[in-house]
TORKOL-4160 file (C-alpha; in steps of 0.2 Angstrom, whole numbers, padded with zeros to 4 digits, m for minus):
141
<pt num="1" X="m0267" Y="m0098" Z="m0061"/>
<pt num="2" X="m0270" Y="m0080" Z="m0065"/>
<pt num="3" X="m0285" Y="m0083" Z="m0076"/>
<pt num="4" X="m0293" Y="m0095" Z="m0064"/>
<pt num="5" X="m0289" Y="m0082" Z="m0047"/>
<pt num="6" X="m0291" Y="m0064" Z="m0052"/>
<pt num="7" X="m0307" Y="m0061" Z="m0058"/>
<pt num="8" X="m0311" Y="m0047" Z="m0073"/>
<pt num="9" X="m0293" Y="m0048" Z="m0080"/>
<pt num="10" X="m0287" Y="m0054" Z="m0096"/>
<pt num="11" X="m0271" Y="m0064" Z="m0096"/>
<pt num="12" X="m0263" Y="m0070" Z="m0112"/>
<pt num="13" X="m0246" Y="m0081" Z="m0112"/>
<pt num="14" X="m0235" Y="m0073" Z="m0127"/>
<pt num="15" X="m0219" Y="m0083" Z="m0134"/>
<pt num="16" X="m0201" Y="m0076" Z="m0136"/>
<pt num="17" X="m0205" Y="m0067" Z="m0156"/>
<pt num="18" X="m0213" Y="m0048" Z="m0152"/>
<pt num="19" X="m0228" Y="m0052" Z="m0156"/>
<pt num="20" X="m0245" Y="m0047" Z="m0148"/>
<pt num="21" X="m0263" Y="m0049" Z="m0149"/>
<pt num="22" X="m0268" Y="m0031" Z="m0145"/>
<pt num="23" X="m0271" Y="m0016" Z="m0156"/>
<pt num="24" X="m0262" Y="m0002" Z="m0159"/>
<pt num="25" X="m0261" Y="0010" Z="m0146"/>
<pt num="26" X="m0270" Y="0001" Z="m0132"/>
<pt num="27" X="m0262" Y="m0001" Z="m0117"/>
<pt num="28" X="m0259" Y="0018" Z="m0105"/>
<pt num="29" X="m0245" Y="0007" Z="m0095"/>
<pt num="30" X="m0231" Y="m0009" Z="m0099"/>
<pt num="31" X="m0223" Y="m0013" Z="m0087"/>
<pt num="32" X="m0208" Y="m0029" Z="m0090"/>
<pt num="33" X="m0196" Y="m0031" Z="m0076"/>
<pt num="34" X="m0182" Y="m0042" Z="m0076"/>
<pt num="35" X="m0189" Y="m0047" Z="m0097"/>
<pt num="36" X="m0175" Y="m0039" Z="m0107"/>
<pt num="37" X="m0163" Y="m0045" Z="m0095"/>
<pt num="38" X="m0164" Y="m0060" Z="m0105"/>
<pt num="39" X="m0165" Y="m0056" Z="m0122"/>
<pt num="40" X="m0152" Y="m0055" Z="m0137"/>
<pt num="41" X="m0149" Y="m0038" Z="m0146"/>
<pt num="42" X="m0162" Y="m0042" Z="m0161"/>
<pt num="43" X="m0175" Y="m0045" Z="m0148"/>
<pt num="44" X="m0174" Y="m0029" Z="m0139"/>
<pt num="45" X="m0176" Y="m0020" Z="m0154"/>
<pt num="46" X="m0192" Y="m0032" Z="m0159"/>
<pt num="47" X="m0200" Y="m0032" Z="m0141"/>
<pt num="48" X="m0197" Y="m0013" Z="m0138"/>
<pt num="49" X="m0204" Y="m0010" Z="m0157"/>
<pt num="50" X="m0219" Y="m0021" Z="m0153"/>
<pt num="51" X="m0222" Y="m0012" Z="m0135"/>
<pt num="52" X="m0220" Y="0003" Z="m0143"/>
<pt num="53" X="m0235" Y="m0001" Z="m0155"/>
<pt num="54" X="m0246" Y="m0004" Z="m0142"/>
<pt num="55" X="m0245" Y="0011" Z="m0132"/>
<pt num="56" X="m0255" Y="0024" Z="m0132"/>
<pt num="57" X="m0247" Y="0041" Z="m0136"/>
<pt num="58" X="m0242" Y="0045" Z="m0120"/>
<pt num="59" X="m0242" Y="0031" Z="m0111"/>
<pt num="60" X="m0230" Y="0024" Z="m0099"/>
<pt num="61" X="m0216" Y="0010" Z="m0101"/>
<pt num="62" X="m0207" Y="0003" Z="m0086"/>
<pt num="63" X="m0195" Y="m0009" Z="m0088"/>
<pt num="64" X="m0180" Y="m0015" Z="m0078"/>
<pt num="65" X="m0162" Y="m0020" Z="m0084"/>
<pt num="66" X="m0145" Y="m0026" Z="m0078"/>
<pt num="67" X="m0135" Y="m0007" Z="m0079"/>
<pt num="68" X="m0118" Y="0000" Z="m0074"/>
<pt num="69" X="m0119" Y="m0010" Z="m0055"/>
<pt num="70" X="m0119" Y="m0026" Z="m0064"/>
<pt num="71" X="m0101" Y="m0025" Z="m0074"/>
<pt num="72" X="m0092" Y="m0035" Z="m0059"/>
<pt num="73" X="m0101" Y="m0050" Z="m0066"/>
<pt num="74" X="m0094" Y="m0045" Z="m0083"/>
<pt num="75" X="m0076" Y="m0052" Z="m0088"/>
<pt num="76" X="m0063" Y="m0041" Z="m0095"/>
<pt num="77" X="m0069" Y="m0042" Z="m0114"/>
<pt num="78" X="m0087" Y="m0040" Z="m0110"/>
<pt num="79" X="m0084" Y="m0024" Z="m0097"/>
<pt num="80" X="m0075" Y="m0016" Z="m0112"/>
<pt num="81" X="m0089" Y="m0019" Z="m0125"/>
<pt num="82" X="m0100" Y="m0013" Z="m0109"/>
<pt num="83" X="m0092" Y="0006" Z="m0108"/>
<pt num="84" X="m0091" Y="0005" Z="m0126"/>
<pt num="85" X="m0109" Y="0008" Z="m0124"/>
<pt num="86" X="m0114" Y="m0009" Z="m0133"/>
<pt num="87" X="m0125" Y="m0023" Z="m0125"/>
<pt num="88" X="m0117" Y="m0038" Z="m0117"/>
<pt num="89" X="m0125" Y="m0054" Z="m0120"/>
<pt num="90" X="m0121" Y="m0072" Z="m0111"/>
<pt num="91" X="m0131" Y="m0083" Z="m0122"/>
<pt num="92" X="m0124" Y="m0103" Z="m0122"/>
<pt num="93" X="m0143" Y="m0106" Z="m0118"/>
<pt num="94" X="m0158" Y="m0104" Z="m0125"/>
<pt num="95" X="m0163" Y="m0087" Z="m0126"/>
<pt num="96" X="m0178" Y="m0080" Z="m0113"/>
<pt num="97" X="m0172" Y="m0094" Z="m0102"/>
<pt num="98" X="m0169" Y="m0085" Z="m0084"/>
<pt num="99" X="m0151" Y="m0090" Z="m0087"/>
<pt num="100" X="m0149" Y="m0081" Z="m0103"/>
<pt num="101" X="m0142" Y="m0062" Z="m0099"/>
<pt num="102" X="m0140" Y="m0045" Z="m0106"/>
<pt num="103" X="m0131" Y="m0032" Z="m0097"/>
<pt num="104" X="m0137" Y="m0016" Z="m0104"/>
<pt num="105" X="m0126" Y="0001" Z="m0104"/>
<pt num="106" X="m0136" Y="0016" Z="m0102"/>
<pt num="107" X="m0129" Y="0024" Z="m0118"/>
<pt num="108" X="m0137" Y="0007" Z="m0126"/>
<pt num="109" X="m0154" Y="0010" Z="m0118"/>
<pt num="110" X="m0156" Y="0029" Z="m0121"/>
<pt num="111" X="m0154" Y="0022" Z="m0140"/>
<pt num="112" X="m0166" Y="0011" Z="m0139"/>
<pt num="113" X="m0178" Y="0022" Z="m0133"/>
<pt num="114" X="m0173" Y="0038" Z="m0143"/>
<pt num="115" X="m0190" Y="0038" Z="m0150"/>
<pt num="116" X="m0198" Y="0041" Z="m0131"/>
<pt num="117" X="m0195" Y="0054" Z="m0118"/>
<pt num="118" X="m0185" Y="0046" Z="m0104"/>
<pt num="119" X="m0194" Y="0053" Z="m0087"/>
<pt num="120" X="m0184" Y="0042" Z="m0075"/>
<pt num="121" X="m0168" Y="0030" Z="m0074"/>
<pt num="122" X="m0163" Y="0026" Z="m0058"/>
<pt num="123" X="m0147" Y="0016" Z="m0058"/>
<pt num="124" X="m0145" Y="0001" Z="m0044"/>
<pt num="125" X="m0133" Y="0006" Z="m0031"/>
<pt num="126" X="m0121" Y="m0005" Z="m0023"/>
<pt num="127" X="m0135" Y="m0020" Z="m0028"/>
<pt num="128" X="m0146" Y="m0013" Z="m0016"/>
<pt num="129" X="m0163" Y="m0005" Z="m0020"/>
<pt num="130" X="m0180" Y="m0005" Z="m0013"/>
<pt num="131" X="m0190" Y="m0009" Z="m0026"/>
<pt num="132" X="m0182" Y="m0020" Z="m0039"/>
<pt num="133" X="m0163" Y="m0027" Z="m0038"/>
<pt num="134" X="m0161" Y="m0020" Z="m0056"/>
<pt num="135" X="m0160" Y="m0001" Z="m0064"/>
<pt num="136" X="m0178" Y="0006" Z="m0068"/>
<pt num="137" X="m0183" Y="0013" Z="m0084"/>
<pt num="138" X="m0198" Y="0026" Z="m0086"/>
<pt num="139" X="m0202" Y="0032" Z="m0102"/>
<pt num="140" X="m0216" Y="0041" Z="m0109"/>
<pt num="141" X="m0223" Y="0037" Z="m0128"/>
């Protein structure tokens, strides 16, 4: 649908594996909202490894993730892993399906992106928010 209705714009479909047809340091902004929020630990290392490749030095990367407003969907065994700091995954589906979830602790994503400059979290508040139901994540290459 995108290809045949905006005009000018490249569209490519990418599968689950971090794997990208672009060069290195090519893109000034990523943006991903609600992607991580459905992948395993391994893959948010692999996806934010491959975004990470193919931004430019100081570009942008804005993602979105299920943070510390989400724990009362979390069950007592996973809410302690979560303020452990480590990533809760509810995978009895296949991953990337919109039923797969990650709930990710800030001290989990300020690792993962230890090699960026974080400008900007903002955590969801009482699951209200006016841009995206979800925390926000801008980082700077």
């Amino acid at each position: 649908w995108c290809s045949a209705n905006i005009p000018d714009v490249s569209f490519n479909l990418n599968k689950l594996e971090a794997r990208l047809p672009y060069e290195h340091d090519f893109f000034d902004v990523i943006y991903g909202i609600s992607i991580f929020t459905h992948l395993a630990e391994a893959m948010h290392h692999a996806w934010f490894k491959e975004l990470y490749r193919v931004l430019k030095p100081g570009g942008i990367l804005f993602l979105t993730t299920q943070g510390a407003n989400f724990r009362v969907k979390l069950d007592s065994s996973e809410k302690a892993r979560f303020e452990a700091g480590k990533l809760v995954v509810r995978g009895k589906v296949k991953e990337g399906h919109r039923t797969f979830s990650a709930f990710q602790p800030k001290e989990f994503m300020l690792q993962l992106f230890s090699e960026m400059e974080v400008l900007e979290h903002i955590e969801l508040e009482n699951g209200k928010s006016k841009v995206v139901p979800q925390d926000i994540w801008i980082v700077r290459k």
